[in-house]
SETOR-733626 format. One record per atom (N, C-alpha, C, O): x, y, z; atom name; residue in one letter. Coordinates in pm, 1 decimal. Layout:
N
        u        v        w atom rest
        X        Y        Z   CA    A
...
This chain:
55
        u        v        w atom rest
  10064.9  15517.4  12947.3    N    X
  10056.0  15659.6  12920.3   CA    X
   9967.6  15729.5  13022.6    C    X
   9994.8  15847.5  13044.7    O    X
   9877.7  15680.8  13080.8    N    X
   9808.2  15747.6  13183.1   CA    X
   9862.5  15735.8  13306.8    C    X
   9791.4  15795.7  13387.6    O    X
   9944.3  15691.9  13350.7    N    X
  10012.9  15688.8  13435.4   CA    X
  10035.9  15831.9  13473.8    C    X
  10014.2  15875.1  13587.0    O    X
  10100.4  15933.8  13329.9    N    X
  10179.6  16039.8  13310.8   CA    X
  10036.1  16181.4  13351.5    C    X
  10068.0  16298.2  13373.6    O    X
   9932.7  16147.1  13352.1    N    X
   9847.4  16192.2  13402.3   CA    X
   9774.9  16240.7  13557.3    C    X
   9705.0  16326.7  13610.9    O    X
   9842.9  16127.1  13578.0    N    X
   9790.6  16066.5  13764.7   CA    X
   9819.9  16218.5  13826.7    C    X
   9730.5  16273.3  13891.1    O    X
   9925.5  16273.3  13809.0    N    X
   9976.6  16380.6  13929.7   CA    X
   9915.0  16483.1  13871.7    C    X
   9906.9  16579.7  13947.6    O    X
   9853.0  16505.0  13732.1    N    X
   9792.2  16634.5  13782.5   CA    X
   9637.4  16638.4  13762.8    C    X
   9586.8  16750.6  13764.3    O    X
   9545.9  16518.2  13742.4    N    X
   9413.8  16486.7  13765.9   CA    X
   9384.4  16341.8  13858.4    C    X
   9278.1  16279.9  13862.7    O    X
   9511.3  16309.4  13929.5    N    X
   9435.2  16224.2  14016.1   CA    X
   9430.7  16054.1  13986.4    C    X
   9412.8  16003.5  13875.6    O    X
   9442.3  16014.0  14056.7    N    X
   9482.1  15822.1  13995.7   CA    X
   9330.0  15826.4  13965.0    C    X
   9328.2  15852.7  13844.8    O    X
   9208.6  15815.9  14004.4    N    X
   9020.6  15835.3  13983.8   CA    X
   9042.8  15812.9  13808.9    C    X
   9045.5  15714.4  13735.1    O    X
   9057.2  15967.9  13788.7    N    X
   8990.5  16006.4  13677.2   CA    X
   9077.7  15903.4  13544.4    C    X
   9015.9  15852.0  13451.2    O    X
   9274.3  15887.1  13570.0    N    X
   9325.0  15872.9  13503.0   CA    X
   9280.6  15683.1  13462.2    C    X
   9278.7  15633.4  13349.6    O    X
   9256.2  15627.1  13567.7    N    X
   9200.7  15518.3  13551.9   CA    X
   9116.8  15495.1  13453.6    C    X
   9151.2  15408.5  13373.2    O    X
   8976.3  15569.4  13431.2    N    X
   8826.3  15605.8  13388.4   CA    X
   8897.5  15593.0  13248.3    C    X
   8876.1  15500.4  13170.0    O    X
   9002.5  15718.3  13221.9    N    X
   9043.3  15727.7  13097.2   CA    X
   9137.6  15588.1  13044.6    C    X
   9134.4  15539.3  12931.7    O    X
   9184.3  15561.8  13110.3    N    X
   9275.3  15412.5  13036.2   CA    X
   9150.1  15315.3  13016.6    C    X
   9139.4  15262.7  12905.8    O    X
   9068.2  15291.0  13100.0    N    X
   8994.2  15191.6  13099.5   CA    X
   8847.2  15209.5  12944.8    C    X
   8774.4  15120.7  12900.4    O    X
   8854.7  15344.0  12908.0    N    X
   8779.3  15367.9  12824.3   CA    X
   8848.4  15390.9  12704.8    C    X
   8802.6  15358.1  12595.3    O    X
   8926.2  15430.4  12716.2    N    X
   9047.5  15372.5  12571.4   CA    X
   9046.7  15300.7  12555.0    C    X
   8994.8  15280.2  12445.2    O    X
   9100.0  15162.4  12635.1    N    X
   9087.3  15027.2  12617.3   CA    X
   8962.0  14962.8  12569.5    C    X
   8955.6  14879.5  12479.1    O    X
   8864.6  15009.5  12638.6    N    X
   8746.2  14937.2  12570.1   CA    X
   8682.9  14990.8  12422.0    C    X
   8617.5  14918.2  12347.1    O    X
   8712.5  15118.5  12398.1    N    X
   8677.0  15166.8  12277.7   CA    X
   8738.9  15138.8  12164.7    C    X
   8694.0  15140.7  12050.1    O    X
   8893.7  15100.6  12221.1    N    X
   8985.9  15102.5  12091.1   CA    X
   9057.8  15243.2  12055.8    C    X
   9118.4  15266.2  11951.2    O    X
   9038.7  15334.1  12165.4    N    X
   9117.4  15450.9  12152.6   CA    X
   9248.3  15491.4  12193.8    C    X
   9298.9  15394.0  12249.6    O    X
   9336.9  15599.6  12193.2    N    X
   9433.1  15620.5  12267.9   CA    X
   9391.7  15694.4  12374.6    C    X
   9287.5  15758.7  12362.1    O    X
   9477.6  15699.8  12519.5    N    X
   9469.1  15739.7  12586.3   CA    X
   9431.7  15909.0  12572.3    C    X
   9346.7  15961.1  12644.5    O    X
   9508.4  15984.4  12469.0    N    X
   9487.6  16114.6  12427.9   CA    X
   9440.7  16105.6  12354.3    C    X
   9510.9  16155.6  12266.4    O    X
   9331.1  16062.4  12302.2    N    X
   9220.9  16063.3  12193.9   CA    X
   9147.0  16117.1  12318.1    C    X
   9134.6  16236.4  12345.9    O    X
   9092.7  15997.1  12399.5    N    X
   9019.8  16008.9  12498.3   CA    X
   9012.7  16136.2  12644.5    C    X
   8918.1  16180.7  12709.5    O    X
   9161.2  16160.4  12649.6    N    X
   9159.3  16238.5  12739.2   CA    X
   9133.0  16391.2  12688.5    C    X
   9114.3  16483.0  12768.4    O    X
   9133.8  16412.1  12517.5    N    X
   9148.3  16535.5  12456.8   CA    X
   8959.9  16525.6  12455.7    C    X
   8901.5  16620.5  12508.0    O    X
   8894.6  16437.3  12409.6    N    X
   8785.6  16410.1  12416.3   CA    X
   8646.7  16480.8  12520.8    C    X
   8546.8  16551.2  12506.4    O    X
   8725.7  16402.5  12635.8    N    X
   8656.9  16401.9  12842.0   CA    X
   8730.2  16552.2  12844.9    C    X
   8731.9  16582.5  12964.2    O    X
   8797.7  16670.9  12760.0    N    X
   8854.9  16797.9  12807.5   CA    X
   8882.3  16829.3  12975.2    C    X
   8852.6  16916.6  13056.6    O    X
   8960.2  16697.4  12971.8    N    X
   9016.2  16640.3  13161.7   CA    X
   9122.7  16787.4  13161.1    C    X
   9121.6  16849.2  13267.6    O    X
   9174.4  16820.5  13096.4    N    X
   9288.9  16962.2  13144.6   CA    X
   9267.1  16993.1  12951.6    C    X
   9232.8  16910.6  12866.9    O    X
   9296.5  17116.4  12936.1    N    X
   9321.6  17216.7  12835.6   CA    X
   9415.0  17104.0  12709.5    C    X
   9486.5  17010.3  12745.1    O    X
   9392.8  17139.7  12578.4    N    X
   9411.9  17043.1  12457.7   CA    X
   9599.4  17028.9  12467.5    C    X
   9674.2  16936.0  12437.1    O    X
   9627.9  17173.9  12526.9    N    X
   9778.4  17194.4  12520.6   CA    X
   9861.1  17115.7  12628.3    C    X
   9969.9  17058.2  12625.3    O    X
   9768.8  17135.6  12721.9    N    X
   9831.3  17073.4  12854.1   CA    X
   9861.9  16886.1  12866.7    C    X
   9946.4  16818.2  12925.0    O    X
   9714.1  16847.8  12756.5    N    X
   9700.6  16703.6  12797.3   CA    X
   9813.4  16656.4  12685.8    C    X
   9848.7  16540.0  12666.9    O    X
   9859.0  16766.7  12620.5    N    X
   9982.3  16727.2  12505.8   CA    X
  10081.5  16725.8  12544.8    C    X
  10165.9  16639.9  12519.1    O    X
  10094.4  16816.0  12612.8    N    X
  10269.7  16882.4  12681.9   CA    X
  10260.9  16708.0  12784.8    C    X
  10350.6  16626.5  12763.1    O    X
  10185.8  16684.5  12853.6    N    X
  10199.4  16557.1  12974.8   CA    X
  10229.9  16466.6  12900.2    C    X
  10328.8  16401.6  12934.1    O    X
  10160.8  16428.4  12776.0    N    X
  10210.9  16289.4  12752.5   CA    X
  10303.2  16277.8  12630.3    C    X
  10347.5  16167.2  12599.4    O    X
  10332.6  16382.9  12562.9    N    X
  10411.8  16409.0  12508.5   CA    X
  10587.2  16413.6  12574.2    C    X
  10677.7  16366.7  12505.2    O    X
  10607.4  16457.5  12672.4    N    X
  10690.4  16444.2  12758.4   CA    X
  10704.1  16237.2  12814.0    C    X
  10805.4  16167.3  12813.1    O    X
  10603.4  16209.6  12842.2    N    X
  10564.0  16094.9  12891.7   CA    X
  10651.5  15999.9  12803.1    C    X
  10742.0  15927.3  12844.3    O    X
  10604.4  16014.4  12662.8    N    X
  10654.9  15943.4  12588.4   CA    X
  10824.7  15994.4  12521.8    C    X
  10875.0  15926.7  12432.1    O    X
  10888.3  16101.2  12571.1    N    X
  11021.8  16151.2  12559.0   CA    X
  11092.2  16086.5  12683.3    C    X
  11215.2  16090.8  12679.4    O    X
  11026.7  16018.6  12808.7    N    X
  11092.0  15983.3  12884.7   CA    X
  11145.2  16077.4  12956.5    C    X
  11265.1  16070.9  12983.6    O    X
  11056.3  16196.5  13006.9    N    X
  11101.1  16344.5  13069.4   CA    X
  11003.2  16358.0  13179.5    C    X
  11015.7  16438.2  13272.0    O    X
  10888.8  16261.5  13161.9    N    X
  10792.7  16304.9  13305.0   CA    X
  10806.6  16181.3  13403.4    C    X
  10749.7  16182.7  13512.6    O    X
């Protein structure tokens, strides 16, 4: 799922966020809604799409 992130904050940051999901036990958009990495709507619309198989 962070993958679906990379192009509009950057492979850096999207890394930080998988890797801290993983260790917390969170989802990727737990975490990324969390770190407010892009706007609550935006980090929805990305992986929401992500997971429709549209991004």
């Amino acid at each position: 799922m962070s993958t679906a992130l990379v192009p509009v904050i950057g492979y850096d940051k999207a890394a930080a966020i998988s890797k801290k999901a993983f260790a917390e036990g969170k989802t990727v958009r737990e975490v990324a809604l969390a770190e407010k990495v892009l706007p609550d709507d935006e980090v929805n619309r990305i992986l929401d799409a992500s997971v429709r198989g549209e991004a």
